[in-house]
VOPAGU-2260 file (C-alpha; in pm, 1 decimal, decimal comma):
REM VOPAGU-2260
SITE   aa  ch    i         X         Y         Z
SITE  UNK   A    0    2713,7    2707,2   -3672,0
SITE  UNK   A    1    2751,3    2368,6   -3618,3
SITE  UNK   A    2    2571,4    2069,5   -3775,4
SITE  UNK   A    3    2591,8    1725,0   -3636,3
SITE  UNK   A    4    2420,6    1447,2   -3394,1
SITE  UNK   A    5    2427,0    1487,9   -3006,4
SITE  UNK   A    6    2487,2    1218,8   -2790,3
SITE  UNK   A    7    2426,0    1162,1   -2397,2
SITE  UNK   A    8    2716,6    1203,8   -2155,0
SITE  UNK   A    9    2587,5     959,5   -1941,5
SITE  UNK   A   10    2316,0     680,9   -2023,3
SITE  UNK   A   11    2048,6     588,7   -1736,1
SITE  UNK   A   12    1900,0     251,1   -1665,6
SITE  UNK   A   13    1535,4     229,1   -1582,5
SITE  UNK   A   14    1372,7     -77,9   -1463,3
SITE  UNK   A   15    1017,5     -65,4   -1265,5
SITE  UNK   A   16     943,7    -255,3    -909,2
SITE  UNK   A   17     609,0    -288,3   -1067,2
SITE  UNK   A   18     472,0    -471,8   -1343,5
SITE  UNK   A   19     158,2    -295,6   -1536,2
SITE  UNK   A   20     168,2    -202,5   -1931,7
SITE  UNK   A   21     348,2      52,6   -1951,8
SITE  UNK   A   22     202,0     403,2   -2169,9
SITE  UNK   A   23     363,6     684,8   -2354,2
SITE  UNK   A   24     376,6    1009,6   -2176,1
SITE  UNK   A   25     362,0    1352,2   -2361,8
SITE  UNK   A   26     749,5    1281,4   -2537,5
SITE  UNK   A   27     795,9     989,8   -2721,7
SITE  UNK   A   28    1022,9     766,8   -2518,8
SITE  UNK   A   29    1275,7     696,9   -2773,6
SITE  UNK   A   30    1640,2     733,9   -2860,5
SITE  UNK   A   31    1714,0    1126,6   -2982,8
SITE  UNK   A   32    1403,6    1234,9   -2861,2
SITE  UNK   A   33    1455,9    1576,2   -2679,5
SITE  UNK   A   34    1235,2    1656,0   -2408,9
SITE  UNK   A   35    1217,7    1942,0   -2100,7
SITE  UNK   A   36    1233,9    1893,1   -1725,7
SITE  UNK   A   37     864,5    1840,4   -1634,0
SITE  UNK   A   38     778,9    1666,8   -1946,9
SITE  UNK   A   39     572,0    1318,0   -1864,7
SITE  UNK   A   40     825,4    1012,0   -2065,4
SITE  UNK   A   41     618,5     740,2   -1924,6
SITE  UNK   A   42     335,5     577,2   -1723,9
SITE  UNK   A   43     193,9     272,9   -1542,3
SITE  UNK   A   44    -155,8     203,1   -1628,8
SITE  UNK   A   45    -276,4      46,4   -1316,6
SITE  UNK   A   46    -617,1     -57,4   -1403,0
SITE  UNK   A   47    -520,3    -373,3   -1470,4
SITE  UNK   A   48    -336,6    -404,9   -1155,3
SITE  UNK   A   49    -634,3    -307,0    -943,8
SITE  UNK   A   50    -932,7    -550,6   -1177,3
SITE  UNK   A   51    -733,7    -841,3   -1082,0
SITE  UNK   A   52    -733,0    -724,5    -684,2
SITE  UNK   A   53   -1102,8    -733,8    -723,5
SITE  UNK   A   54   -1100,8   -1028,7    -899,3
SITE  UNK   A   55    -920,2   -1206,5    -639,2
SITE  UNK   A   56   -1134,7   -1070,6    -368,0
SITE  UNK   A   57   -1463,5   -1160,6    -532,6
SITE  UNK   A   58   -1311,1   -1573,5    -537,1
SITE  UNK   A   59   -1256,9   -1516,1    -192,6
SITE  UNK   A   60   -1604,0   -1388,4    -109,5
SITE  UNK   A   61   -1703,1   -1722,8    -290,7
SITE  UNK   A   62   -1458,2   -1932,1     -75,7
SITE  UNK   A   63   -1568,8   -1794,3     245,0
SITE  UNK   A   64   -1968,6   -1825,3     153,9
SITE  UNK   A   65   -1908,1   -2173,2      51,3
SITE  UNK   A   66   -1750,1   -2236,9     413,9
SITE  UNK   A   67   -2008,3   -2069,0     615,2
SITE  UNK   A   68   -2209,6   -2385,3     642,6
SITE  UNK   A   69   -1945,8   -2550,8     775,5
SITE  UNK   A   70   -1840,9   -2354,2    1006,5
SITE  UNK   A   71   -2160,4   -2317,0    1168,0
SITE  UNK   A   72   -2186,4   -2670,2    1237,6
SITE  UNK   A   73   -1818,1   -2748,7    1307,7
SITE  UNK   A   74   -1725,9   -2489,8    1498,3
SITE  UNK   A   75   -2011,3   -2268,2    1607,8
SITE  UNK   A   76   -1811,6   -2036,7    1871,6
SITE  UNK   A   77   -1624,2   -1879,1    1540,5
SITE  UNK   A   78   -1890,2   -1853,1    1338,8
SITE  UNK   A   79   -2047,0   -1527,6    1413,2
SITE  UNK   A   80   -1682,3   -1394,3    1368,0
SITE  UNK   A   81   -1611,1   -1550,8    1006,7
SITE  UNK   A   82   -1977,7   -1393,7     933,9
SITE  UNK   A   83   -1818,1   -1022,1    1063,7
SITE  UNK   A   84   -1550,0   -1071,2     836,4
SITE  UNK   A   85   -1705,7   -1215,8     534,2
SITE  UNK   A   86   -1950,2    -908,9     551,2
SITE  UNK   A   87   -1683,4    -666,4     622,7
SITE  UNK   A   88   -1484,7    -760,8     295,0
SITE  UNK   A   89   -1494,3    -492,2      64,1
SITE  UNK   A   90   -1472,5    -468,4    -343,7
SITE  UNK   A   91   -1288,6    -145,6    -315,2
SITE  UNK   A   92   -1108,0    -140,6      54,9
SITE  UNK   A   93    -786,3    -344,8     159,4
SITE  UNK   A   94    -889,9    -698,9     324,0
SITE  UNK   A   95    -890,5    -633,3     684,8
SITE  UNK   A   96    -693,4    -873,8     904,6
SITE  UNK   A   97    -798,1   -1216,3     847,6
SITE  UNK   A   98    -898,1   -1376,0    1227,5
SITE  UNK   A   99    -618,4   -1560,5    1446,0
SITE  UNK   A  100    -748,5   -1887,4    1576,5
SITE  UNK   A  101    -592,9   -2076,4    1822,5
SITE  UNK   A  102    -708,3   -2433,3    1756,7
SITE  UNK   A  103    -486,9   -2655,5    1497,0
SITE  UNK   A  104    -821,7   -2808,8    1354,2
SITE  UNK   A  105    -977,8   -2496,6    1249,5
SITE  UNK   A  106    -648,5   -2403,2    1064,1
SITE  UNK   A  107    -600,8   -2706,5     897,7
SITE  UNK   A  108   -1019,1   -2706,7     768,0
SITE  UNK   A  109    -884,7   -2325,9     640,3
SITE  UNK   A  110    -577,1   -2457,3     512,0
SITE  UNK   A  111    -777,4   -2719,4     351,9
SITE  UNK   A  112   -1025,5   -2528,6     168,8
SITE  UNK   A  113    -711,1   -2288,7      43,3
SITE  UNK   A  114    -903,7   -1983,2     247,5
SITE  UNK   A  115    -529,0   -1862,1     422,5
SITE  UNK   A  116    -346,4   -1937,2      97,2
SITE  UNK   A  117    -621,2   -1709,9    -110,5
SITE  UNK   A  118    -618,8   -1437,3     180,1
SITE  UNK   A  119    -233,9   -1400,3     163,5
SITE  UNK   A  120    -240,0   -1343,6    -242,3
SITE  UNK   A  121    -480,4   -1127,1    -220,3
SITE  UNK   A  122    -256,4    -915,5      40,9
SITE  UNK   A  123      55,5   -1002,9    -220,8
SITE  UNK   A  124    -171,5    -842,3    -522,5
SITE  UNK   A  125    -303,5    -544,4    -285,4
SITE  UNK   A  126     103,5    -419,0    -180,4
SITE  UNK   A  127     196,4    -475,4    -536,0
SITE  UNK   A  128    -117,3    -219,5    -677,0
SITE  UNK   A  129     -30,5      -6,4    -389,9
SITE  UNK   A  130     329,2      25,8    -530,0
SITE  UNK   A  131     187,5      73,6    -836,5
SITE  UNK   A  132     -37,6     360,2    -758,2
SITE  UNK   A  133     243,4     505,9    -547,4
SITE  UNK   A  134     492,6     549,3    -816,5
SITE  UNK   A  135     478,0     844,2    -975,5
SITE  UNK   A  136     497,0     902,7   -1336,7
SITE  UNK   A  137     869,9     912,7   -1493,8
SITE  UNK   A  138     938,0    1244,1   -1553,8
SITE  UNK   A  139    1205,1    1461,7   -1688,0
C-alpha cells in the first residue's frame, strides 16, 4: 500500500462562449476533487440571460408604440404593417424579421428613433441565450 497525493497527467482549460453565473454541479469543482464520468462539475444558470431578452423586448414594444402615431401620419402605406409587427412581438418567442423598406426617409425616421439599433440587440441578446440554453452542462 501506497500513501501519497495524485496528480493529473494532463491539465484541461475550460473557458465558456457564454457569459451567465456560473453554479456548482453535484462535485465540487475544485482542485483534488475526484469525481465519476457522468457526474454534473458545472452549470450555466440562464435565467438571467433570458430576463434581460425580455427586458429588451418589452423597451422595444415601448419604442414601437411610441412611433405608431407617427407613422400613421407620415407614412400611412406602412402603417398597417408596423401595426402586424408590433402585435406579433412576443414576450416569450424570437422577434420575427423586422420589415425591409425601401425608402431612405423611413429608415432614417427608424434610425432616428434607435428602433433598427434596439431590434438588432435584441437579436444579439436572443443568439447569445440561445447558446446559452444550448450548451449542455460540463460533465465528467
Amino acid at each position: 500500500m501506497a500513501s501519497g497525493r495524485v496528480a493529473s497527467k494532463s491539465e484541461i482549460i475550460i473557458s465558456a462562449e457564454v457569459s451567465g453565473k456560473i453554479l456548482d454541479g453535484t462535485v465540487p469543482f475544485k482542485e483534488g476533487q475526484t469525481f465519476k464520468t457522468g457526474d454534473l462539475l458545472l452549470k450555466i444558470y440562464d435565467n438571467e440571460a433570458a430576463l434581460g431578452v425580455k427586458s429588451q423586448v418589452s423597451s422595444f414594444l415601448t419604442q414601437l408604440a411610441g412611433i405608431l402615431p407617427d407613422m400613421k401620419i407620415d407614412f400611412p402605406e406602412s402603417y398597417e404593417k408596423v401595426v402586424w409587427f408590433f402585435e406579433n412581438i412576443k414576450l416569450t418567442k424570437t422577434c420575427q424579421a423586422f420589415l425591409k423598406f425601401q425608402q431612405q426617409r423611413k429608415k432614417v425616421f427608424l434610425s432616428s428613433k434607435n428602433i433598427l439599433s434596439n431590434y438588432y440587440s435584441i437579436k444579439s441578446s436572443e443568439s447569445r441565450l440561445k447558446n446559452i440554453l444550448s450548451t449542455p452542462p460540463l460533465m465528467a
